[in-house]
N, C-alpha and C positions, 0 to 999 in steps of 0.2 A: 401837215401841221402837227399831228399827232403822233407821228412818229418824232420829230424834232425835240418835243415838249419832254414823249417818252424817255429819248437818249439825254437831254439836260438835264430831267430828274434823276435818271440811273448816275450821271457823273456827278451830277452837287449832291450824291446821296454817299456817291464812295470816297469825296472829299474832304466830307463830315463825319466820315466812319476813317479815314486812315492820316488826315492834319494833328488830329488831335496826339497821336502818339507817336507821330513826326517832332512836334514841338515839345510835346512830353520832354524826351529828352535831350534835345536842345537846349529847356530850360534848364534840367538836373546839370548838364556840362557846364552853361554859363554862373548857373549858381556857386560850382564848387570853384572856379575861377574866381570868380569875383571872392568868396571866404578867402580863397588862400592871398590874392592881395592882402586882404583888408587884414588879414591873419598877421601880418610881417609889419604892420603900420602901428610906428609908435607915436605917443606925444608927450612931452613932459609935461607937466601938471598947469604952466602957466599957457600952452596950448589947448590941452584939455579943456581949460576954463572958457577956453575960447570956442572953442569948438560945440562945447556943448551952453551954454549960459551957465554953470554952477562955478560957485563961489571956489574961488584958489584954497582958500580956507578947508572949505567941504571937504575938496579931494584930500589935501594934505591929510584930513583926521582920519579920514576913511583907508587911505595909503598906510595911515601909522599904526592903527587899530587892527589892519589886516584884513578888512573889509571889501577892498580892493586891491587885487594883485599889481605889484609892480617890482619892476628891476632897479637895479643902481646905478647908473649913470656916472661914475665919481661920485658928485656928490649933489645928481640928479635925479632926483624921479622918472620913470618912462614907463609907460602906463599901455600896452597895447589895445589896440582898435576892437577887439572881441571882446576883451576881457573888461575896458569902457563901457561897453553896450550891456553885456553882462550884468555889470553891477547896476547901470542907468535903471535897468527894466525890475533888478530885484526890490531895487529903491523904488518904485513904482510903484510895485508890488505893496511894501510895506507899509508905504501910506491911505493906500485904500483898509489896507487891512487893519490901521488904526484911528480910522475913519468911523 
C-alpha cells in the first residue's frame, strides 16, 4: 500500500511540475491564432454599434475626430476588430479617470 501511494504521489507530483508548461504554450499558439483572426475582422459602424451597444453616433464622431482608426470602404466606414477593442478599453479608461 505504501509503495502504490508512494509512486501516485511521485506521478501527480511530475504532472504538476511538467502540465503547466505543456499548456503554457499551447495557450501562447491559441492566443496568437485567435489575434490574427480577430486581426482581419472588420465592421462598419452600423455593425459596430451592434456589436458592441454604442450609439452609431458615438463611432461616427470618434471615426471622424480620429479617435478611432478606420478605413474607407467607398463611402463606408470599416473599423477592425483590434483596433474596436482598443479604442472600447481606452474609452473606459477615460471615464474612470474623469470620474
Amino acid at each position: 500500500m505504501d509503495l502504490e501511494k508512494t509512486i501516485q504521489d511521485a506521478v501527480s507530483s511530475s504532472i504538476d511540475t511538467v502540465l503547466p508548461g505543456l499548456m503554457h504554450g499551447y495557450i501562447e499558439k491559441l492566443t496568437a491564432k485567435m489575434e490574427e483572426v480577430y486581426s482581419v475582422r472588420t465592421y462598419n459602424l452600423l455593425e459596430a454599434s451592434r456589436e458592441t451597444g454604442i450609439g452609431y453616433k458615438k463611432l461616427l464622431t470618434a471615426v471622424k475626430r480620429g479617435f478611432l482608426p478606420s478605413m474607407c470602404d467607398g463611402k463606408h466606414y470599416r473599423i477592425t476588430h483590434i483596433d474596436l477593442k482598443k479604442w472600447m478599453n481606452s474609452e473606459k479608461n477615460l471615464k474612470i479617470v474623469r470620474k
